[in-house]
C-alpha positions as CSV (number, residue, x, y, z in Angstrom):
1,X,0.0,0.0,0.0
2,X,3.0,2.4,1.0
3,X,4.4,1.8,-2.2
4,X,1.6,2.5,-4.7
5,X,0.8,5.4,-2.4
6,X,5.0,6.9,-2.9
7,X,4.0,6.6,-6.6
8,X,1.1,8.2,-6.9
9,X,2.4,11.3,-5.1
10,X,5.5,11.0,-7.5
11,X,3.8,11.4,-10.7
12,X,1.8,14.0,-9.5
13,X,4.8,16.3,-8.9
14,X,6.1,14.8,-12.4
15,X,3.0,16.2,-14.0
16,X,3.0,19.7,-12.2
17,X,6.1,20.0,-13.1
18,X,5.5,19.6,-17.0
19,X,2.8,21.8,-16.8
20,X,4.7,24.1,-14.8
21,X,7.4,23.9,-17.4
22,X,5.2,24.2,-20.1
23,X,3.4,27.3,-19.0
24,X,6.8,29.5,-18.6
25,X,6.8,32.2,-20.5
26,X,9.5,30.8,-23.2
27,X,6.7,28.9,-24.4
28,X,3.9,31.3,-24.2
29,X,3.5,34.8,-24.7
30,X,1.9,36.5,-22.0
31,X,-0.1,39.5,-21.7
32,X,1.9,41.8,-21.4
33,X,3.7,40.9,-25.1
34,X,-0.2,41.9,-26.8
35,X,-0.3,45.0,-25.0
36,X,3.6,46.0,-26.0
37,X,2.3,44.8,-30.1
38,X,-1.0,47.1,-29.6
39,X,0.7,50.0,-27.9
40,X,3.1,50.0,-31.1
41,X,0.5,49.7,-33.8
42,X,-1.4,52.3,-32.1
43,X,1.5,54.9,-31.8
44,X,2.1,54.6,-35.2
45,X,-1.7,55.1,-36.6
46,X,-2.5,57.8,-38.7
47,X,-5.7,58.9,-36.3
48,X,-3.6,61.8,-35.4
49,X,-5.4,62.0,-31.8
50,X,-5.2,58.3,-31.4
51,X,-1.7,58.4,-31.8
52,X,-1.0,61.4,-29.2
53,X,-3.5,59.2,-27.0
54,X,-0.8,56.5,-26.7
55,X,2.3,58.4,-26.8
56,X,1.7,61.5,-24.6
57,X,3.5,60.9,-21.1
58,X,1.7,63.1,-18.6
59,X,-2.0,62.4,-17.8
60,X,-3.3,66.1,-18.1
61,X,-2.3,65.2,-22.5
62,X,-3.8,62.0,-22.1
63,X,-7.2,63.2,-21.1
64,X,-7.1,66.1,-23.5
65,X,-6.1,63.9,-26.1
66,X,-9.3,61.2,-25.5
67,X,-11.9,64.3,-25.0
68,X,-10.8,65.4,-28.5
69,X,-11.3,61.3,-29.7
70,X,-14.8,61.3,-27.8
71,X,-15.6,64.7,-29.5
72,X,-14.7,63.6,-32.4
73,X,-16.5,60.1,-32.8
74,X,-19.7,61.6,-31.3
75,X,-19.8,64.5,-33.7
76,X,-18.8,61.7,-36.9
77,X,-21.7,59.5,-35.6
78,X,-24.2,62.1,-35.4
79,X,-23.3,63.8,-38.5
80,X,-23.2,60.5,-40.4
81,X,-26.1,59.4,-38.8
82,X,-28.3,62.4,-40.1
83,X,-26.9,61.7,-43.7
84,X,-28.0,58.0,-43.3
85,X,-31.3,58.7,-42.1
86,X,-32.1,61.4,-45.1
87,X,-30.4,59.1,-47.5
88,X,-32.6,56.0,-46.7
89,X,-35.5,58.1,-47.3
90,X,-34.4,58.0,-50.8
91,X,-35.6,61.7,-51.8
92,X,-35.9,63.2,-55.0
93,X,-35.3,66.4,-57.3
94,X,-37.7,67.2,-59.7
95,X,-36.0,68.8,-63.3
96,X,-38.2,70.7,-65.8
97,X,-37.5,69.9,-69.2
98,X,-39.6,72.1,-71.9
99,X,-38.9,70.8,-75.9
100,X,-40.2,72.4,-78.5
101,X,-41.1,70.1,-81.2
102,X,-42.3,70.8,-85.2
103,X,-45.1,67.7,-84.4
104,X,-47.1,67.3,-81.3
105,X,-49.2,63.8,-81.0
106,X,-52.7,64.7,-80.9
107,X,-54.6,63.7,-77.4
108,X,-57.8,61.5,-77.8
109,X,-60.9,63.3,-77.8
110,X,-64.2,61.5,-75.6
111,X,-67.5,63.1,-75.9
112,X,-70.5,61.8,-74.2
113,X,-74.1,63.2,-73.8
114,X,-74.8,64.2,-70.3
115,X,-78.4,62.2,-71.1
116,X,-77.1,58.5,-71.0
117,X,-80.6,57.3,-72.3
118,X,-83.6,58.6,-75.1
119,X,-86.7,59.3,-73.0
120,X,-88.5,56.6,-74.7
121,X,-86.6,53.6,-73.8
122,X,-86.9,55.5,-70.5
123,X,-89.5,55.1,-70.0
124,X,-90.3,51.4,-71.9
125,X,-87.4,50.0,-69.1
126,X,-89.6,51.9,-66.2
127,X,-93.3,51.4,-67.0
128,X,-93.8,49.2,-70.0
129,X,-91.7,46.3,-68.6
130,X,-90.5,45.3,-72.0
131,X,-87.1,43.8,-72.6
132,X,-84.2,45.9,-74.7
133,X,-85.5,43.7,-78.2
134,X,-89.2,44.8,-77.2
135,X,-88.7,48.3,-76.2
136,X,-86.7,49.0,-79.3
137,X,-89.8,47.1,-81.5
138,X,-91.8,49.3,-79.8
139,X,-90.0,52.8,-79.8
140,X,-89.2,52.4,-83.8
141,X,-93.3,51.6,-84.0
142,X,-93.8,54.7,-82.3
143,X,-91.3,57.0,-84.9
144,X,-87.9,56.2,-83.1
145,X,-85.8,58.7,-82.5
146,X,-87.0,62.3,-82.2
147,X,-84.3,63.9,-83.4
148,X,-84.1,66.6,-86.6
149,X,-80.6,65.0,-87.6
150,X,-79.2,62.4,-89.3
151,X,-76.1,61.8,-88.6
152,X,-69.1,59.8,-70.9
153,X,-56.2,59.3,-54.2
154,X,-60.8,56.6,-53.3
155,X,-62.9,57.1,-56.6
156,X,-66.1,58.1,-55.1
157,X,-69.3,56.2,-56.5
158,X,-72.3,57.5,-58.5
159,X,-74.6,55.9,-56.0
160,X,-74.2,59.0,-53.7
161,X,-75.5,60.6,-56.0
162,X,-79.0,58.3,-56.0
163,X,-79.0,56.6,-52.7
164,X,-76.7,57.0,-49.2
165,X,-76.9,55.5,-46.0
166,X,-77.0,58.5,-44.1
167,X,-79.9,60.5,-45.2
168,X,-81.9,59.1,-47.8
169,X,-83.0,55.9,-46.1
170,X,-84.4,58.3,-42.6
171,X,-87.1,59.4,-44.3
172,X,-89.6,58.6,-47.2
173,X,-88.3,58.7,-50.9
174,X,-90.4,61.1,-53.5
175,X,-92.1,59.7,-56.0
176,X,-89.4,60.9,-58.8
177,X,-86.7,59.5,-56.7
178,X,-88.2,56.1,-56.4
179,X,-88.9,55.4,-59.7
180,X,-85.3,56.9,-60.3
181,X,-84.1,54.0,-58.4
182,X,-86.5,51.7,-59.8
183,X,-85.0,52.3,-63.4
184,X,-81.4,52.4,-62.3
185,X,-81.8,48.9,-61.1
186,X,-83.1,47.4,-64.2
187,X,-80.9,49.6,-66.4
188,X,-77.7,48.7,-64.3
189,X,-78.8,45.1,-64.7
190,X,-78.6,45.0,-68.5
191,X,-75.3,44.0,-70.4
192,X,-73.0,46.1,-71.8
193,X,-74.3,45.1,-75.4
194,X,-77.9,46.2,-74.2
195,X,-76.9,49.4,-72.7
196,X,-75.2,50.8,-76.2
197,X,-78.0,49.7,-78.3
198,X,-80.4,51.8,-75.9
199,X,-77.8,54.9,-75.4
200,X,-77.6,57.7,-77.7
201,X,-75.7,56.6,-81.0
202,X,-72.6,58.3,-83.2
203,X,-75.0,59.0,-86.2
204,X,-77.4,61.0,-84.3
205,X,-75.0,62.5,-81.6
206,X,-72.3,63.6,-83.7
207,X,-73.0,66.2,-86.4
208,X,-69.9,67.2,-88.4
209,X,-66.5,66.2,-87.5
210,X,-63.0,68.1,-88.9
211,X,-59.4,67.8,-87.8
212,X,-57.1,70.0,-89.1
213,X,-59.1,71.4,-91.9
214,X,-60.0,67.7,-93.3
215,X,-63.3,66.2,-92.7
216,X,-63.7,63.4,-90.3
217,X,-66.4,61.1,-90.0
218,X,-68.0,58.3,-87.3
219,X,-65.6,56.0,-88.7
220,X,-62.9,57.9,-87.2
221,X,-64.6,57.1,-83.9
222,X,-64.4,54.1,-81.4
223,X,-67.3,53.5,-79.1
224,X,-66.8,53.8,-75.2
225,X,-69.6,52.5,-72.6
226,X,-70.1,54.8,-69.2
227,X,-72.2,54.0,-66.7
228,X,-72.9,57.5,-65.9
229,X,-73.2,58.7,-69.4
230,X,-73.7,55.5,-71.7
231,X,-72.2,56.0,-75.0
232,X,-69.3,58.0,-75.1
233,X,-67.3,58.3,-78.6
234,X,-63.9,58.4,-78.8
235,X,-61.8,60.5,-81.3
236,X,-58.0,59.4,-81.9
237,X,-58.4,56.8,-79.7
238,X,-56.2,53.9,-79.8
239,X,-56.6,52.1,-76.3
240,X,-57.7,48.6,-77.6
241,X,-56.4,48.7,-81.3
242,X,-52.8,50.0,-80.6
243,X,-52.8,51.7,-83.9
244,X,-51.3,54.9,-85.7
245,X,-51.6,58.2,-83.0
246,X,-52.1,61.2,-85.4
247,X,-49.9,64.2,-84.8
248,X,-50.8,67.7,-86.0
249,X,-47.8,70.3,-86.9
250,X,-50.4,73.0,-86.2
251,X,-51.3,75.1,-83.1
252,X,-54.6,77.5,-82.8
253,X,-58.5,77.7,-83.1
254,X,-58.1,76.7,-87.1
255,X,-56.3,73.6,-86.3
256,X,-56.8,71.0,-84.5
257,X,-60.4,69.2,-84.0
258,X,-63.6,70.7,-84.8
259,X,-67.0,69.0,-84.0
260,X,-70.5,69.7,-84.3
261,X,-72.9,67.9,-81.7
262,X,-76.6,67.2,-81.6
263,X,-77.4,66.9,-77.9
264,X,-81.0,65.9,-78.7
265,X,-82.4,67.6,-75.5
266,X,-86.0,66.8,-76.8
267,X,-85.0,63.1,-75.6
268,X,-83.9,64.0,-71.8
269,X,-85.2,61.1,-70.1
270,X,-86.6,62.5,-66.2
271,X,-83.2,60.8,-64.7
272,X,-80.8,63.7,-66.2
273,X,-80.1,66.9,-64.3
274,X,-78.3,68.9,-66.7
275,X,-78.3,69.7,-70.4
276,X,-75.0,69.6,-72.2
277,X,-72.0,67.4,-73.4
278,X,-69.0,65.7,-71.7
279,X,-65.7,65.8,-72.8
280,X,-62.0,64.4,-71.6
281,X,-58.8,65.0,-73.4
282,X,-56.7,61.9,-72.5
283,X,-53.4,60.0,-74.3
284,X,-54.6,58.1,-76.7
285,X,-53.4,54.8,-75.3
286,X,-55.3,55.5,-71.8
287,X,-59.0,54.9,-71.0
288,X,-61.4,57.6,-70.5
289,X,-62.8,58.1,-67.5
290,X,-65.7,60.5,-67.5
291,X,-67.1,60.0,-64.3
292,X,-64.3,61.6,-62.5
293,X,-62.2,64.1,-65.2
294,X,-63.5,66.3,-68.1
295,X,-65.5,69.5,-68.8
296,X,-69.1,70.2,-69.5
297,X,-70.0,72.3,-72.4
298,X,-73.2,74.1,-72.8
299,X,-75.5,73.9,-76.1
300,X,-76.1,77.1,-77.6
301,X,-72.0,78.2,-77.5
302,X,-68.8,77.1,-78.9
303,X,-65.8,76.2,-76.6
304,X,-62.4,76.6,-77.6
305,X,-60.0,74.4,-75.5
306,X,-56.4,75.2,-75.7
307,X,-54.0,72.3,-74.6
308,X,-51.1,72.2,-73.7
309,X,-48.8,68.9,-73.2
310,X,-47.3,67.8,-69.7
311,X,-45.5,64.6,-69.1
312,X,-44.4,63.8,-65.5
313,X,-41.9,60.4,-64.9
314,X,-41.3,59.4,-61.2
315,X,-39.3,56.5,-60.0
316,X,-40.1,53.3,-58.7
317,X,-39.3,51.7,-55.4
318,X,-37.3,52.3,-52.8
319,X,-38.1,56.1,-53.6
320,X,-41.0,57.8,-51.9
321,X,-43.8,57.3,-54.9
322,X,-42.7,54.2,-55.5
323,X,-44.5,54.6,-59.1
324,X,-45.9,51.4,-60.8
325,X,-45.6,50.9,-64.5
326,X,-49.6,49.8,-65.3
327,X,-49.0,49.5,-69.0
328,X,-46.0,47.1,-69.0
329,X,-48.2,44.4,-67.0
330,X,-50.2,41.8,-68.5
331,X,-53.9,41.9,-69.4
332,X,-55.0,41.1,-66.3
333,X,-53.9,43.7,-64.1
334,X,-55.4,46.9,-63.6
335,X,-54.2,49.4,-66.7
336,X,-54.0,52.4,-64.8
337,X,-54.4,53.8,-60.8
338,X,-58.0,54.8,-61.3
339,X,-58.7,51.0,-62.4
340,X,-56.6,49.6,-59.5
341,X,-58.6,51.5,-57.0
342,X,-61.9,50.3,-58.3
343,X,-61.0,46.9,-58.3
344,X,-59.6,47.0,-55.2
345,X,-62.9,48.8,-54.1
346,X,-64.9,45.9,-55.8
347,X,-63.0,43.1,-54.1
348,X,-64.2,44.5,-50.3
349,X,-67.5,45.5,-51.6
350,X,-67.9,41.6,-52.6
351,X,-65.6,40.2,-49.3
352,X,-68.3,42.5,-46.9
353,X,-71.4,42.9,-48.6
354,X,-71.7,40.1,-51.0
355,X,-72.5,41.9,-54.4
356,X,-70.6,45.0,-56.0
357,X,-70.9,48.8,-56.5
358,X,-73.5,48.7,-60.1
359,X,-71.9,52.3,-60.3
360,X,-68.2,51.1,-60.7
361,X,-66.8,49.3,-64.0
362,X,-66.4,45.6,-63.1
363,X,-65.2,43.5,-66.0
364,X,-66.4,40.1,-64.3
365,X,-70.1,39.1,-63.8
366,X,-70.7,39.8,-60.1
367,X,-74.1,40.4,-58.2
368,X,-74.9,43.6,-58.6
369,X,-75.9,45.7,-55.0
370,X,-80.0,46.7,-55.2
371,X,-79.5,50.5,-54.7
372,X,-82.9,50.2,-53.3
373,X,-82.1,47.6,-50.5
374,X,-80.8,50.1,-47.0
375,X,-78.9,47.2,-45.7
376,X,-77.2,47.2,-49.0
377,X,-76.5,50.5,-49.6
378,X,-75.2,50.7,-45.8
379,X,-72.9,48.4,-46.2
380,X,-71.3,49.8,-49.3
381,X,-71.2,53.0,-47.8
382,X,-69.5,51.7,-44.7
383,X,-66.8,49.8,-47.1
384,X,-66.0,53.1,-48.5
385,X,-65.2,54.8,-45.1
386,X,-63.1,51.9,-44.3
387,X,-60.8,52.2,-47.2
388,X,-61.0,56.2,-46.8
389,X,-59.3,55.8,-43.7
390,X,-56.4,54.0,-44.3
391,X,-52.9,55.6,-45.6
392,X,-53.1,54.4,-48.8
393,X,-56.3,53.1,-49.2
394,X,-55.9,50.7,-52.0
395,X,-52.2,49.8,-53.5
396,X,-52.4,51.3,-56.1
397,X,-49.5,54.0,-56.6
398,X,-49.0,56.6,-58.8
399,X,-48.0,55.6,-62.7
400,X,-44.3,56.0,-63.5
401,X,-45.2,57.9,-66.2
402,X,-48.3,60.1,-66.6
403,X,-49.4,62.7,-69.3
404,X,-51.7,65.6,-68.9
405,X,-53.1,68.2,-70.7
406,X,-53.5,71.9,-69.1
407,X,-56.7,73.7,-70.9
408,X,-57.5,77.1,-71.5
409,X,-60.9,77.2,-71.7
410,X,-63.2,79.7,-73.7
411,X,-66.8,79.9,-74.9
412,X,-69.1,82.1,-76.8
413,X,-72.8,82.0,-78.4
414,X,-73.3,79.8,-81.2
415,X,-74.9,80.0,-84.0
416,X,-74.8,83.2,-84.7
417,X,-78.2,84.3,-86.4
418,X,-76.8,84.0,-89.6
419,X,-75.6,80.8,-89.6
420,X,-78.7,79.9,-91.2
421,X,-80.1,81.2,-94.9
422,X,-83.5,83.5,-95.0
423,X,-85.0,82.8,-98.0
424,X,-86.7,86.0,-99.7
425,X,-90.0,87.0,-98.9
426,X,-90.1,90.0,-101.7
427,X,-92.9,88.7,-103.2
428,X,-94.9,88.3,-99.3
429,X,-96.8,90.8,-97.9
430,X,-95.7,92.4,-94.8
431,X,-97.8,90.7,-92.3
432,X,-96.6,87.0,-94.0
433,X,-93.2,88.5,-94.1
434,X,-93.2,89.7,-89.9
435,X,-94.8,86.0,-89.4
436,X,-92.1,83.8,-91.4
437,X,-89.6,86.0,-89.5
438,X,-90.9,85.2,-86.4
439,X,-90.9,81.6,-87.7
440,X,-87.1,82.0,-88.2
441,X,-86.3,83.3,-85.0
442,X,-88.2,80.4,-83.3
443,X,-86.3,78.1,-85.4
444,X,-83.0,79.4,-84.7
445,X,-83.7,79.0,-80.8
446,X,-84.7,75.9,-81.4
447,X,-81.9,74.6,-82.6
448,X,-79.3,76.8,-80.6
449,X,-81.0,74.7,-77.8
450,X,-80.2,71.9,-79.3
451,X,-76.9,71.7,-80.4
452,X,-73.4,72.6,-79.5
453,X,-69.8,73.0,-81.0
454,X,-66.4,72.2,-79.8
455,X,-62.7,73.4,-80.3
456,X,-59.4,71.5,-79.2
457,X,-56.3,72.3,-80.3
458,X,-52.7,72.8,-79.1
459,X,-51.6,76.4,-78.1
460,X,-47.9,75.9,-78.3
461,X,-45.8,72.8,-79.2
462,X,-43.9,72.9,-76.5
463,X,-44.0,70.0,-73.9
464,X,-42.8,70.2,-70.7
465,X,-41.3,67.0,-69.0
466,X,-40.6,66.8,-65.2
467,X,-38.9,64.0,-63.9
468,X,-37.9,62.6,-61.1
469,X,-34.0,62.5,-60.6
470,X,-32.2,60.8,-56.9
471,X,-30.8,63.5,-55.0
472,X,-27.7,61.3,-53.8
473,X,-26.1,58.6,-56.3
474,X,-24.8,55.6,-54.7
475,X,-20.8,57.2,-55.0
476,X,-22.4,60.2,-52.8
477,X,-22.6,58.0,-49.9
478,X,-19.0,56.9,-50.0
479,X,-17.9,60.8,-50.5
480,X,-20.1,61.8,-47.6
481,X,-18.8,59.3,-45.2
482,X,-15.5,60.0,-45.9
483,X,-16.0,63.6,-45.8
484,X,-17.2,63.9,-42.2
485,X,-14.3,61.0,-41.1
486,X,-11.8,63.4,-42.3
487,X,-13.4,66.0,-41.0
488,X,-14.1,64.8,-37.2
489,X,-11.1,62.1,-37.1
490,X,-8.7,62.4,-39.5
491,X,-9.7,59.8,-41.1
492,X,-8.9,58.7,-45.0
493,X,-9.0,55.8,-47.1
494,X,-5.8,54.6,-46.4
495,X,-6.1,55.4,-42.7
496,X,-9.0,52.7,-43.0
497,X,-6.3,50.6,-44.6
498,X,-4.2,50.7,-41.9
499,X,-7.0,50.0,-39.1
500,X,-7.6,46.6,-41.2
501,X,-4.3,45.7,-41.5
502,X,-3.5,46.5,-37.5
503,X,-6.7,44.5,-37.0
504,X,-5.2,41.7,-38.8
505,X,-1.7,41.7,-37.0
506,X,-3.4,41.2,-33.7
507,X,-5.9,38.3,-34.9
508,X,-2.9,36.8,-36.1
509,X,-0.9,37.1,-32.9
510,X,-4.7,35.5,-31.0
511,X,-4.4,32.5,-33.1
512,X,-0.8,31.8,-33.3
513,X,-0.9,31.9,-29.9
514,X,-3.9,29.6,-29.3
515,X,-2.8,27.3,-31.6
516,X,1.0,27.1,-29.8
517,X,-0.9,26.7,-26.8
518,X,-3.1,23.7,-28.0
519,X,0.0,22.3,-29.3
520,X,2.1,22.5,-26.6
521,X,-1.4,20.6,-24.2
522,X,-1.5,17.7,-27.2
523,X,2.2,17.1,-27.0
524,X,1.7,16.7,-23.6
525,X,-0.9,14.6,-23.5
526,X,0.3,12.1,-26.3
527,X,3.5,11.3,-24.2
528,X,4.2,8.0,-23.1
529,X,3.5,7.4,-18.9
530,X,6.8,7.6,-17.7
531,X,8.8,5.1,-14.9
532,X,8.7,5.8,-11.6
533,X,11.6,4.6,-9.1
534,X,10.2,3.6,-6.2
């Protein structure tokens, strides 16, 4: 027992002594070797204060020295830190660009009648009961149509107009207003096939036509279904054929297009408010959208509206628009932000109320909402004061690239009184002659009742383009964090360099000497047990 005891103790001291022996400081740097190697690197950096930080001998430089270091890092951060924050909010500068060109592309022209249906089929739809084949049997029994010639940030809805939540439904509807809602339902109901054939039609509604001094006719037309204003007629218009966009070379009242319209206000059904035309100047490859953009003109007067082209381009994400480009995407998706918005409108209408706004567009066949239901209309109503109230409502951005037109708007009386011929009445005697005159005059006040004329042409050629530019480029960023480095600490490219490569040396130094250390423990370890004298 003594003797296994003796040896035990003996190889104890044998092992504390190898470890002892290993641990000296010929086989391990200590501490105070990293500080000497960071003390030298730092004396030599090119951080001027960091430098007269390390060297300086008396403690009074030494704390002046790191108050001029703490100065200067705070001041770097918060300077760079203000430059980060406006950078990565990605803001813009907006350039105005004005060219003057020999040819200007011509905008496309949309007229619609205020009156979107003839009194007749009005009234067939309301009281008769018919359907559209019936009601058109019957009205052409009956003499057709009446006219003398031969020849349309949330989109608010129509339906306020007609029916709201809030104050139509506390009391007890007229009689006019019931049966206004009584039509609106059946006519809202009808296909977009039926609607045309019961809306006024290019023949009738458009007169003459001229552009540019050459005559135009409905051919030159493509046909464009409102809700609000059934058929609308579109000149220049190339949104679903994608053909040729005519240009003109011209500017003022004798160029441009000229037309002559028949409003046919003997056929104002009871439903319309107002007596007069619609009219939107849009791009030619856009959609019109008379419900919410265009003019009214008056019958009885001419108006003259001066254009003038305006094309804005904004940039697309990360900046703060964060502009979508609606005509690059396929069919499906909405062509422009007013149709994103409605069928983003549409899709919570359906989701909450289980039918859809009959006064939006909607290309698929959903249940329409009975405008003369209150739950219904409440709950449409409601949808749109949920969407009002978020920021945005809808995603639907802004379009990267946008065209407008600015008009100068003018009117006068027209026709004149003579526009139209007297024929001689030499051979009357006075009293026939005062009565055909009177006869005239009642004519002519007829017909400036009726009809109406319309100028649009370009006042200058010039088109102004503002874009979007980024106010910092990506090599700003670099140049502005150097700047305020040099400016607060001194520092420069290669002094960034140099904090690498001093970074590096001491890394090195960590691993060389872990890995001498593990060595050294391994060798150790792997060594045969060694004999002990007893």
């Amino acid at each position: 027992m003594s003797s296994a005891k003796s040896k035990d103790e003996n190889f104890q001291k044998h092992s504390t002594s190898d470890v002892k022996k290993m641990s000296s400081p010929n086989d391990f740097p200590d501490e105070e070797n990293l500080k000497s190697i960071a003390l030298n690197l730092l004396t030599k950096s090119s951080v001027y204060a960091v430098a007269q930080l390390v060297s300086s001998n008396g403690s009074s430089r030494k704390i002046l020295w790191f108050v001029v270091l703490l100065v200067g890092i705070l001041g770097c951060s918060y300077e760079v830190y203000r430059f980060l924050t406006l950078y990565f909010q990605y803001p813009v500068v907006i350039t105005l660009e004005v060219q003057n060109t020999w040819k200007q592309n011509f905008p496309a022209v949309t007229v619609c009648n205020l009156n979107r249906i003839p009194v007749f089929y009005y009234d067939c739809l309301l009281n008769q009961n018919k359907s559209v084949e019936e009601c058109m049997d019957y009205c052409t029994s009956r003499g057709g149509y009446r006219s003398e010639e031969t020849f349309r940030p949330v989109l608010p809805s129509a339906i306020k107009r007609y029916a709201s939540c809030s104050s139509n439904f506390d009391g007890v509807f007229s009689k006019e207003r019931s049966q206004s809602l009584q039509f609106l339902n059946r006519y809202l109901s009808l296909s977009k096939e039926q609607r045309s054939k019961l809306g006024h039609q290019s023949e009738n509604f458009i007169k003459t036509c001229t552009f540019n001094g050459e005559s135009c006719s409905i051919s030159n037309f493509s046909n464009f279904l409102s809700i609000e204003f059934g058929n609308c007629f579109t000149f220049n218009g190339n949104y679903e054929t994608k053909g040729k966009t005519l240009q003109t070379p011209y500017i003022g009242p004798n160029s441009g297009l000229e037309l002559t319209l028949n409003l046919e206000v003997q056929d104002y059904s009871p439903i319309t408010p107002s007596i007069g035309a619609r009219v939107v100047i849009h791009k030619s490859e856009s959609q019109p959208n008379p419900e919410d953009y265009g003019i009214n003109i008056n019958p009885g007067s001419e108006t003259s509206v001066a254009i003038r082209q305006t094309s804005i381009y904004r940039l697309p994400h990360p900046y703060r628009d964060k502009c979508r480009n609606y005509e690059e995407q396929d069919s499906i998706s909405p062509k422009d932000q007013e149709d994103c918005i409605r069928k983003c409108m549409q899709s919570a209408n359906l989701r909450r109320c289980g039918c859809v706004d009959p006064f939006l567009p909607s290309e698929q066949s959903f249940d329409l909402c009975d405008i003369q239901n209150q739950t219904s209309v409440c709950c449409l109503d409601e949808v749109m004061k949920s969407l009002s109230k978020d920021d945005p409502p809808c995603p639907c951005p802004l379009p990267c690239e946008s065209t407008r037109y600015e008009m100068t708007i003018s009117t006068a009386l027209w026709p004149a009184r003579s526009f139209y011929k007297v024929k001689n009445h030499s051979n009357k005697i006075c009293t026939d002659s005062v009565m055909h005159i009177d006869e005239e005059e009642q004519e002519y006040l007829t017909k400036k009742s009726r009809i109406a004329k319309l100028k649009v042409f370009y006042q200058t050629l010039e088109k102004s383009f503002y874009k979007q530019e980024p106010m910092f480029q990506e090599s700003e960023l670099f140049s502005q964090l150097g700047g305020q480095m040099g400016l607060w600490l001194g520092i420069s490219l290669v002094a960034l360099f140099e904090c690498i490569e001093n970074i590096s040396h001491i890394l090195h130094y960590c691993i060389k000497r872990s890995g001498l250390k593990k060595k050294r423990v391994d060798n150790y370890c792997l060594q045969p047990e060694r004999s002990v004298r007893v």
